[in-house]
N, C-alpha and C positions, 0 to 999 in steps of 0.2 A: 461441628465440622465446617469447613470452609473449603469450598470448590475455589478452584480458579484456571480461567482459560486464559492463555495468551496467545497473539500471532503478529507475526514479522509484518513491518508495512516495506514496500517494493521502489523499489526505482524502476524504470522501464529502457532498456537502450535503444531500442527500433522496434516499428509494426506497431506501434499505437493507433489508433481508431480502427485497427483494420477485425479488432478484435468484436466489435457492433455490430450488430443488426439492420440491413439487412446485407451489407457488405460483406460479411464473411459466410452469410448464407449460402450466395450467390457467387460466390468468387473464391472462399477459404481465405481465411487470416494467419495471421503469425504474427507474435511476440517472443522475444529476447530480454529477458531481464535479469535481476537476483531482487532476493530482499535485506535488508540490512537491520542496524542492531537501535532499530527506534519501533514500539511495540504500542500494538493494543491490546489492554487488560479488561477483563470480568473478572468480577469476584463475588459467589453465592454464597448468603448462611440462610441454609432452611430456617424457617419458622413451624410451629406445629397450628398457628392459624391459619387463614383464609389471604391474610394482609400481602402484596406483594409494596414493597419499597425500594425505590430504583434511586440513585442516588449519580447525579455526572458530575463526578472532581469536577473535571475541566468547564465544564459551566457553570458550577457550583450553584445546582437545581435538585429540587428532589420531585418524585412523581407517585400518587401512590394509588394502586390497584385492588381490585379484590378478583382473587384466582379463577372466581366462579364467574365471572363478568365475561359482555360481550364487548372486546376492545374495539374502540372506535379510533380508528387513524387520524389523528389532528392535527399530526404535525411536532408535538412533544414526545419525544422520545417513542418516538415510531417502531426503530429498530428493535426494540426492546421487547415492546407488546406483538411484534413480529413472529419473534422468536420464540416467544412465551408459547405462541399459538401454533407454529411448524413441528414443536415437539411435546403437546399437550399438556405442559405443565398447571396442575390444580391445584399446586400444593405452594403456603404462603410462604415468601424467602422475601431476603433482603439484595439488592443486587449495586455492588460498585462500579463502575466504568470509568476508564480513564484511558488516552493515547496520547501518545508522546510526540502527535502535530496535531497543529490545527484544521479543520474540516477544510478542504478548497485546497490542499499544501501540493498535491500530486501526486503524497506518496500510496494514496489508496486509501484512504483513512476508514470512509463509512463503512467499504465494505471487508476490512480487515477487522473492526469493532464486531460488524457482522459474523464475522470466523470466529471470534475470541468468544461472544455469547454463546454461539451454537454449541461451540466444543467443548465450552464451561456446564452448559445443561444438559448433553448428552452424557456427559461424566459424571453427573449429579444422577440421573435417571436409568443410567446402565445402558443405552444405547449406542449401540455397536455401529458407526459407519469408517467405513474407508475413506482415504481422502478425495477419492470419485466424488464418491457421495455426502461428502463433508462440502465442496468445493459448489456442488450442481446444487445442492439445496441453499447455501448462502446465495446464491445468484438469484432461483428461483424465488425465497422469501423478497431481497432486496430489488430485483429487478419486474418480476411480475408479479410477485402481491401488492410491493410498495410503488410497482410503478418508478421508480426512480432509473433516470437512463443512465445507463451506461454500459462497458463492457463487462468482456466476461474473464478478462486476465487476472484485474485484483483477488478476486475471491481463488481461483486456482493458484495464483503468488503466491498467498497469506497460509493456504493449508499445505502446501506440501513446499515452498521454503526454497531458497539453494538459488542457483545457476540454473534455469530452464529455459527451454523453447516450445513455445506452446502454440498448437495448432487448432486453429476453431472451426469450425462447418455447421455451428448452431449448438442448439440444445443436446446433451446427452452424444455428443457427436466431438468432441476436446479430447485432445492426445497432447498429453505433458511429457516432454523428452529431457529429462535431467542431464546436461551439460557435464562431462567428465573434462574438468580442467586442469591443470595442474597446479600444485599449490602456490610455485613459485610467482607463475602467470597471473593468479587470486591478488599474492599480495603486491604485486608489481602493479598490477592495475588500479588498484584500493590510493594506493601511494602515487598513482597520476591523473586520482580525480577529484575534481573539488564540488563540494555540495553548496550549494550558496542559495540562500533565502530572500528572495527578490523583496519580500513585504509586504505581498498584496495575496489575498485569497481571490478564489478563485469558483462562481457557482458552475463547476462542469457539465449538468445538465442542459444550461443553457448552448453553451460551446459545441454539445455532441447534438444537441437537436440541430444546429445551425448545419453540421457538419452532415447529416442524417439526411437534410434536405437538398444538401448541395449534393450531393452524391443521388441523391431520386430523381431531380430535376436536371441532372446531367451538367450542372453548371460551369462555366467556365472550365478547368480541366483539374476538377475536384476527384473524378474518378481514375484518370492516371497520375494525380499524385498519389493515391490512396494503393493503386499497385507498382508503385516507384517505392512507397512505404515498404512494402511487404518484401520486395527483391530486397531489398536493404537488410532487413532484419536477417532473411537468409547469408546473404555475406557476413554481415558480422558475425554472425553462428563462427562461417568459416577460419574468418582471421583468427575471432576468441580462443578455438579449438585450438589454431595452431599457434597462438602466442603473439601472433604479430598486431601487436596493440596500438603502434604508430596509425597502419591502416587503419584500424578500430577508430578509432581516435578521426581520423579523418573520416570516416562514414558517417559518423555520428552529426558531420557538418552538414554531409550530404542530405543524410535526413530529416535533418531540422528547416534544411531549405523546403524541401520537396512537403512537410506535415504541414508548414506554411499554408501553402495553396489548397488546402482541404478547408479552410475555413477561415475567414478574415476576422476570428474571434479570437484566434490561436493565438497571436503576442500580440505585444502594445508599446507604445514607445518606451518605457521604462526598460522591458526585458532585452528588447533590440537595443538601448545603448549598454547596458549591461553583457550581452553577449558579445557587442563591438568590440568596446573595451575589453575582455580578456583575449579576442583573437588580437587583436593589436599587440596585446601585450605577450605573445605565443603559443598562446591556445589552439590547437588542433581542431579542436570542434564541442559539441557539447549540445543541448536541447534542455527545454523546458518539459520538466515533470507533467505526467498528466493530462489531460485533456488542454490544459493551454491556459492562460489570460492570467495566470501570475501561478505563486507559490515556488516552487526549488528549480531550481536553474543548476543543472551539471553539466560540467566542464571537463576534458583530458585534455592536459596539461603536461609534455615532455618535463622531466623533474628537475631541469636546471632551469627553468623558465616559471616552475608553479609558484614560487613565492613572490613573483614578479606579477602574476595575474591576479594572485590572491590578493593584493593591496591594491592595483587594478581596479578591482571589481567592491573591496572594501570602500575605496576612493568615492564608487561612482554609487554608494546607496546600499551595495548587497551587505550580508549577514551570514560571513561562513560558517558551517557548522559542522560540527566532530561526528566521525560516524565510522564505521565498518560493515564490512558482509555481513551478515548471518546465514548458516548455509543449514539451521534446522525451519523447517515449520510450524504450527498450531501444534500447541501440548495444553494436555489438561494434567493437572495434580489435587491432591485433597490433602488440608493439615488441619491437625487438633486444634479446633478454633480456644480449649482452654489452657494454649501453651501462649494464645495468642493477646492473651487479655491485658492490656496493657493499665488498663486502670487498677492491678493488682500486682503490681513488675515489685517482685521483692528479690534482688542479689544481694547473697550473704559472700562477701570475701573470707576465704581461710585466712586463720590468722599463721604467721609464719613470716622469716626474714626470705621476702624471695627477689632474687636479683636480672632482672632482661637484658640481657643484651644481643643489640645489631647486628 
């Protein structure tokens, strides 16, 4: 048998940082995003040993365990031994990982791996959560077991998927309001935005601690941009609803200005000539993915003017990339790992005169 989880990694349109500690504590957050059709995967095949074996495609690393062990955090494949331990798993499996960006990109990535483990082992174990509880436990493992900062949007993104607005007030305190759009509106928007990959990662823990303290030590006017953030993401809720995507499109500037001033970590002269050049070229507005200092840079782009910014921004360094919504969340499935054996793939063609055609 072979488990496997996957979950949507996110783009975010407004309310970024506002979604952290102790900011939204204190104050209440909001985030406006979707997720779209680039994915992180788990994949489990039990063992009837002790042995776990964890294997990263994308690093092309392998790490290996014994189930009965006391995991010590070093830094290798943290997530992993995280996970193993939030849903008691004692029993030896083999475990694949794989996401479809690189760590630092914006779109969520750790903790969207984090949603694909969880949901891959709860499917494996028969463990029932909701996506409440699917979402507060990925946070909870990643953010206060592992200590890793950030908020708390990617992990509610990645499990329940789609168009949301999501509201923070802290722990066990998140109200996710799925977005009824219309479909027209979906693909109209999809079709006036462009994704574009600056070339640099980006470590976001550094960025959100910077951003953590400017906001504690009252800094400069870190705090009202941090609630100039959050009106934002409110109005675009409104336009989105109502279609008026121009507006959308121009908020989006709005707020890229204003996330600015939360922290001098947030862009670098790469993304601000990159951003220039597509408003130059008639770009409405746009923001960098994520916590900030590089990785995906999006843009709305009026449609007789996108191909004009896309070579733009091609011109000046960026690397667009193909993408769409996805408006499911985190699934788990299970297949007959001996349909899967590829070191034994024997097709027989029937024999017969048979004719295809187009």
């Amino acid at each position: 048998m072979i488990i496997r989880g996957r979950a949507p990694l996110r783009i975010s349109f407004g309310g970024g940082g506002t979604d952290v500690e102790p900011y939204c504590v204190e104050h209440g957050g909001a985030i406006i995003g979707s997720t779209i059709n680039k994915y992180a995967y788990c994949s489990i095949l039990p063992k009837e040993s002790d042995e776990i074996t964890v294997h990263s495609l994308d690093f092309d690393m392998t790490v290996k365990y014994n189930a009965r062990e006391n995991y010590v955090y070093d830094g290798k494949l943290d997530l992993v031994k995280a996970a193993l331990n939030a849903l008691s798993i004692d029993q030896g499996c083999e475990v694949y990982l794989q996401c479809d960006a690189p760590p630092g990109s914006g779109l969520g990535t750790s903790s969207t791996v984090m949603v694909a483990l969880l949901i891959a082992m709860a499917k494996w174990k028969g463990v029932n959560l909701d996506a409440y509880e699917m979402a507060d436990l990925a946070y909870h493992v990643e953010r206060e077991v592992l200590g890793i900062k950030g908020g708390y949007q990617d992990q509610y993104a990645a499990t329940f998927g789609g168009f949301n607005f999501i509201e923070f007030h802290g722990r066990n305190n998140v109200v996710v309001n799925p977005l009824r759009i219309k479909k027209d509106v979906i693909h109209e928007l999809q079709y006036n935005l462009l994704l574009c990959y600056t070339g640099n990662v980006h470590v976001s823990a550094n960025i959100i601690a910077d951003q953590v303290d400017n906001y504690r030590q009252n800094r400069g006017d870190a705090v009202a941009a941090m609630t100039e953030v959050k009106a934002l993401a409110y109005a675009m809720k409104d336009e989105l609803l109502k279609g008026n995507l121009h507006n959308f499109g121009k908020l989006l500037d709005y707020g890229w200005k204003s996330k600015k001033r939360m922290s001098s970590r947030i862009t670098n002269p790469q993304v601000d000539e990159l951003y220039e050049e597509a408003m130059k070229a008639g770009a409405l507005g746009g923001k960098l993915l994520g916590a900030g200092g590089g990785g995906y840079l999006l843009m709305y782009c009026p449609y007789n003017v996108k191909h004009k910014v896309a070579k733009r921004m091609q011109d000046a360094g960026g690397q667009l990339a193909d993408w769409n919504f996805e408006l499911r969340g985190a699934q788990a499935w299970t297949m007959d790992s001996r349909r899967w054996n590829y070191d034994s793939v024997n097709v027989q063609i029937p024999e017969g005169d048979f004719r295809f055609e187009l």
